[in-house]
N, C-alpha and C positions, 0 to 999 in steps of 0.2 A: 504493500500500500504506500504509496506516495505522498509524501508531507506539503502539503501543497504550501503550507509558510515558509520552509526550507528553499523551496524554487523562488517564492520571490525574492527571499531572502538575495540568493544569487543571482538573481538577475536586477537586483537596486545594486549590488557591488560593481555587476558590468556596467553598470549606468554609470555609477561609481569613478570606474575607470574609464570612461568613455571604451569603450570597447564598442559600442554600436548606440544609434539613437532608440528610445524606449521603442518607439511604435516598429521599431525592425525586430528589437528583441521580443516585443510582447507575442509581435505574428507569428516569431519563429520557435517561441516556447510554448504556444499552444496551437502548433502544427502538430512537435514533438511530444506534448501529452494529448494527444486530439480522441487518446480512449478516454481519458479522463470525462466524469459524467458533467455535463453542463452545469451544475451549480458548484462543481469545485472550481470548473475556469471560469465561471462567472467572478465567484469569491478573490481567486489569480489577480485577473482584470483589473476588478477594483480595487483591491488592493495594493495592487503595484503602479497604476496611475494616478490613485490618491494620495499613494504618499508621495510621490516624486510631486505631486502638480501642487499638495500642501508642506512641501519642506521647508520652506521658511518658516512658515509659522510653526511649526511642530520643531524646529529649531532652537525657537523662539521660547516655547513652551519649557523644551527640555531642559533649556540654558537656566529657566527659572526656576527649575528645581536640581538639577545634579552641580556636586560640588565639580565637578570635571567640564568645563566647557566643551561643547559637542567638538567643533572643529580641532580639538585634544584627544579624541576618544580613537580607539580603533576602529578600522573603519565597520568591520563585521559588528563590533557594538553598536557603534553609532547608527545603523542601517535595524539593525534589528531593532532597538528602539526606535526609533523616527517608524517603523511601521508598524510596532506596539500600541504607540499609541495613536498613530492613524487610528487602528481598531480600537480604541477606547474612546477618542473624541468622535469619530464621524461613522461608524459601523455599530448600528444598534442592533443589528440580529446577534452579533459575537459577545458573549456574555465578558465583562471587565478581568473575573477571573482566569477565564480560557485564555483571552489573550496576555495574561500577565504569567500564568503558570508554560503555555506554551514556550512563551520567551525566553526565560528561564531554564526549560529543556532545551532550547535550542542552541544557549549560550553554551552549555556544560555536553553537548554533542560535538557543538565547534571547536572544542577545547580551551575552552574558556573559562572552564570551572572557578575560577579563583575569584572570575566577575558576574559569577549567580548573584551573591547577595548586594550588590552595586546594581544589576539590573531590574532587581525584585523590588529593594529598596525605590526607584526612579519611580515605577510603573504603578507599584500599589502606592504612590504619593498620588501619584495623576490621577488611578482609578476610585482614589478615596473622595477626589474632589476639592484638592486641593486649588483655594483663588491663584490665579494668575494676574497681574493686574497688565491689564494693554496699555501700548502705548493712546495718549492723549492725541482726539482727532484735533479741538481744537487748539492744541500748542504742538504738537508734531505732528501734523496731517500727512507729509509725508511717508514720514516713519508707520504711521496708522497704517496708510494704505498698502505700503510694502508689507509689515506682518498681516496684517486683516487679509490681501488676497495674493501673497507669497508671492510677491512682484520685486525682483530689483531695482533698489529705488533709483536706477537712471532711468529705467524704462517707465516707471510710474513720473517722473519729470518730465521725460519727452511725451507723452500722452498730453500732458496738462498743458504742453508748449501748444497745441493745437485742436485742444477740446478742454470744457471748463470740468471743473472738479466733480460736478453731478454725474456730466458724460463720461469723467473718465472713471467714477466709482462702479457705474455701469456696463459699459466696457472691461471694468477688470472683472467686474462680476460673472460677465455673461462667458466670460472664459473660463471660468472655472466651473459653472454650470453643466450640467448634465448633457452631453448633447445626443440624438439620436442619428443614427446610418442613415445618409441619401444615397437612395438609387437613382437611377436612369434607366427605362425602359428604354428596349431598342425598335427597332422595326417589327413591334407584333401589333397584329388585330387587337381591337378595344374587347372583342368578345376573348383571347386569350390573355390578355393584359386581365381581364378581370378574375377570370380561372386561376391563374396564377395567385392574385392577391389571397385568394380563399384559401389555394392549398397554404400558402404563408398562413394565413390566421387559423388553419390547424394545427399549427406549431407551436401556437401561443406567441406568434409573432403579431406585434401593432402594426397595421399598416396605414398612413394618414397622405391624403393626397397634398402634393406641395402649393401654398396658396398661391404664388403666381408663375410657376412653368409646371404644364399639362402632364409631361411624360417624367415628371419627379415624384418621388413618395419619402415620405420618412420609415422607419422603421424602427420601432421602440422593443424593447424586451430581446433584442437579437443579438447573439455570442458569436455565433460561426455560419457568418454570411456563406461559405460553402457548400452547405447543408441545407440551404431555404432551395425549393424547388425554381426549377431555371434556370439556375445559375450557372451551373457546367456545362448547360446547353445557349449557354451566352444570350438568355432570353430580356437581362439587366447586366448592370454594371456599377460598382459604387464609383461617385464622382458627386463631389457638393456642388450646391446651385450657383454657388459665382462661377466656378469652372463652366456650367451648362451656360453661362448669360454672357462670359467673355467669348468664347466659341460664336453664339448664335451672333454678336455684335461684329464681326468677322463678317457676317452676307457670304458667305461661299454659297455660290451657285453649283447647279448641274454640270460635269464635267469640268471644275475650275482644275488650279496644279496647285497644291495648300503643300507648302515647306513651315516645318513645326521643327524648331529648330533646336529647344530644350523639351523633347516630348515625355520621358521618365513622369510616371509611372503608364502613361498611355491612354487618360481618359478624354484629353482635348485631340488627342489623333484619330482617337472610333469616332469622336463627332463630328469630325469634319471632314472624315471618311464618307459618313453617312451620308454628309450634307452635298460629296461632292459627288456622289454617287457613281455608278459602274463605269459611266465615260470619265469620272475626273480620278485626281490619283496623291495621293499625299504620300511625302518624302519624310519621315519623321526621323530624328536623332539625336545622340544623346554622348554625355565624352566619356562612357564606360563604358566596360561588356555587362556589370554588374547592373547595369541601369540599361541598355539596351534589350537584357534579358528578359526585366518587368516587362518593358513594351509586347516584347511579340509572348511572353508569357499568356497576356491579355486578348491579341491577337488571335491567337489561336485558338484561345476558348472562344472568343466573338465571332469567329470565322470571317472577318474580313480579308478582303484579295487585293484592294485597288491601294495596298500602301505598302514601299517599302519602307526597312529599319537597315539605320546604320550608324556605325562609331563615328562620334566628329565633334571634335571641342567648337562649338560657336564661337568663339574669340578667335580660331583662326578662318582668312579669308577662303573660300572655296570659289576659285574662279570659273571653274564649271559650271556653276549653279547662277553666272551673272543675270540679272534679267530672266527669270524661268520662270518666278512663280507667279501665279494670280493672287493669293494670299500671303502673306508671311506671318506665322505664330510664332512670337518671342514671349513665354511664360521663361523672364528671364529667374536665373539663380539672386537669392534676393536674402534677406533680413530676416525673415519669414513671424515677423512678430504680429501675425494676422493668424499664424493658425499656432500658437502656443497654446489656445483648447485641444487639439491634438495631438499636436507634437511637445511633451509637458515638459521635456527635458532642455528644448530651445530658449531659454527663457537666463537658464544658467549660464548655458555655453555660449551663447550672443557675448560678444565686446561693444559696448560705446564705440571703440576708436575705430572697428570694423565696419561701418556704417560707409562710412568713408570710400576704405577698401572696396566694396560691392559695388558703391555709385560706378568706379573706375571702370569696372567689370564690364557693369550692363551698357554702358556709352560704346564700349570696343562691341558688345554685341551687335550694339543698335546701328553701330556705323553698318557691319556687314550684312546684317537685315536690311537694309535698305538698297545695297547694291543685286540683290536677289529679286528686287520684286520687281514684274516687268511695269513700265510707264503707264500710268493711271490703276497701278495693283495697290492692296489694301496690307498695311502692317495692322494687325494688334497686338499693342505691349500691354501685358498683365505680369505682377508679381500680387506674393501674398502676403502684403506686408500693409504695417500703416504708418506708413513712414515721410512725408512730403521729400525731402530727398530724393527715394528712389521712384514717388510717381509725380507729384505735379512738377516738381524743378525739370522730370526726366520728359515731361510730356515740354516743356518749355524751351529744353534742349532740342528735342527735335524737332520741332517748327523753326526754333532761329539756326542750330548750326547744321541740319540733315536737310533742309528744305523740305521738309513734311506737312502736310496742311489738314489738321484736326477737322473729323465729321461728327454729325450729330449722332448719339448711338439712340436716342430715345423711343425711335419705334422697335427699340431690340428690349426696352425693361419698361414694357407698360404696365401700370398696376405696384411699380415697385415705392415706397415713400424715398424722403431723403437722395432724390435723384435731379437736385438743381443742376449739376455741371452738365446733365446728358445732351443738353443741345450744343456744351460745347466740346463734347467728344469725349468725356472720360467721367468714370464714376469710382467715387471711393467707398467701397460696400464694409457697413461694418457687423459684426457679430450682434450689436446688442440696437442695432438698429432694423438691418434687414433679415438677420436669424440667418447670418452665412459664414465661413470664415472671414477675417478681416482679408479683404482681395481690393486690388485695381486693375482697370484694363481702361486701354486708351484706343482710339481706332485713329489711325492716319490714311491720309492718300496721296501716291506719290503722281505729282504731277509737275 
């Protein structure tokens, strides 16, 4: 039998050590336990995104009770507490005991023996209900909001640099927030798109239609998207709604040539696959094998034909490809401080001074995106970040130094709130606005 604390246990250490980001390791340790019954990887899940995505505060907490400051501690302690008490403050099914005596076992299996009663000690303080006192919102709001939604506080700075304090309480909120799986149906009949839904809610799978794009759903109560009927017959595909509204703002027609030029993991390439249908043909690429892999991974189960995959760092030029494409997707490499609801461990590993760094990046992309699209062809630039930086300065850039000339994308997000800028060609979608990751896409046209 499998201790399923013991696995997270090791997989917050990989995190730990950066050895992989969470959302790589989480996929690939319950691939590896995928006999495991659904409420143990349920339990897995939550527990090892809640603690990574609350370790400040649970840092925080710690510091206020152990005489050992955490960032002192070793590291297999400090990890097994920080998800102790995860399970004490925010997991009500796990009784305080369980979690406090597991621990415990799990110290003295680690061979730790010597720090049982140092970890018993921390946990049954916590579980007793020991006050913590927080910091003051109004004499350190920032400090508040760092520990309150486990935000470093340069990132909770640059927030407030560009939305007021309410938005940005909001925003950090809605990131930590619970969020549920977007699908994308693909090319099926409304009468199998509905068959399909059913067999999902025999699963005890939620299925809720997306409020404003048709072929989106959410999906609540759902562990291993694998397993929902469909899937392996490529009849959906998970991809969130900004991906679906940056794609559709694109206009690829029937037969266009769509070059997607950072494609990894491959959900903007099946839709513009879709969109360009049997006559047209998308060139997708990516600067790994490990990242071209996801693509046609995807591919195959979709069974799409009209696109190839291939290795190619987009910072360097491709003079083959001058003038080719009718489209060009730059979903460039970016900040990604739009989807740290996901990806929980981004949040830490980000630099302030890296910001910088990535503008550099995406301008040498954008230059070569541009030389690819033929005369009067359509770029969209999207990143998943909320960063002005990498999208309105970058959208600024190319109108004055690329010769680019911004369109309206508005008839591409009708029904969406919070979409002033779409008549002047770019939207900044936010999590606790439009219920998306935080995303932008811009539409140019080269003429």
């Amino acid at each position: 039998m499998e201790n399923t604390r013991e696995i997270v246990l090791d997989m917050l250490l990989a995190v730990d050590r950066e050895e992989a980001y969470s959302h790589q390791i989480i996929r690939d340790v319950l691939l590896k336990y995928d006999y495991l019954s659904g409420q143990e990887k349920a339990f897995m899940k939550r527990l090892f995104e809640g603690t990574i995505e609350r370790r400040m505060e649970l840092d925080y907490v710690l510091n206020a009770i152990s005489s050992v400051p955490v960032k002192k501690m070793k590291p297999l302690i400090r990890n097994l507490l920080r998800m102790s008490a995860y399970q004490i403050l925010y997991m009500d099914s796990v009784p305080n005991a369980a979690a406090v005596s597991e621990a415990v076992k799990l110290a003295a299996k680690r061979k730790f023996i010597n720090l049982k009663g140092f970890v018993n000690g921390i946990l049954r303080r916590l579980a007793a209900g020991t006050e913590i006192p927080m910091p003051s919102e109004e004499k350190e709001p920032i400090n508040f909001l760092s520990v309150t939604y486990s935000m470093p506080e340069w990132i909770v700075e640059h927030f407030l640099e560009s939305y007021s304090y309410e938005d940005t309480k909001k925003l950090l909120g809605k990131m930590l927030a619970v969020r549920p799986v977007t699908i994308r149906f693909t090319a099926v009949s409304d009468v199998e798109k509905e068959a399909l839904i059913k067999e999902m809610e025999a699963t005890d799978v939620e299925v809720v239609a997306h409020p404003y794009i048709p072929q989106a759903y959410y999906l609540h109560n759902c562990e291993n998207i694998a397993d929902l009927p469909g899937f392996l017959q490529g009849k959906f595909t998970v991809q969130d709604a900004s991906s679906m509204l940056a794609v559709a703002a694109a206009g690829i027609k029937q037969g266009d040539k769509v070059l997607d030029m950072c494609a990894a993991p491959g959900g903007k390439t099946m839709l513009a696959a879709e969109y360009a249908g049997a006559g047209g043909f998308v060139e997708a690429r990516d600067v790994s094998d490990y990242k071209v892999e996801l693509i046609e991974e995807n591919l195959q189960r979709m069974g799409l034909t009209n696109i190839n995959v291939r290795v190619q760092d987009a910072t360097l030029a491709d003079k083959t490809m001058t003038e080719w494409a009718d489209v060009v997707l730059a979903d460039v490499p970016c900040s990604g401080l739009g989807v740290m609801g996901k990806k929980r461990d981004i949040k830490y590993r980000q630099k302030e001074e890296a910001l910088t760094e990535i503008v550099t990046l995406q301008k040498e992309i954008l230059k070569n995106a541009v030389s690819y699209i033929k005369l009067g062809g359509v770029l969209l630039y999207s990143t998943c970040t909320i960063n002005p930086a990498e999208n309105e300065e970058m959208v600024a850039f190319a109108k004055k130094e690329l010769g680019l000339t911004c369109e309206s994308v508005e008839e591409y997000v009708k029904g969406l709130p919070g979409i002033e800028t779409a008549s002047e060609g770019y939207i900044q979608l936010l999590p606790h606005v439009h219920d998306t990751d935080g995303f932008f896409f811009a539409r140019f046209r080269k003429v």
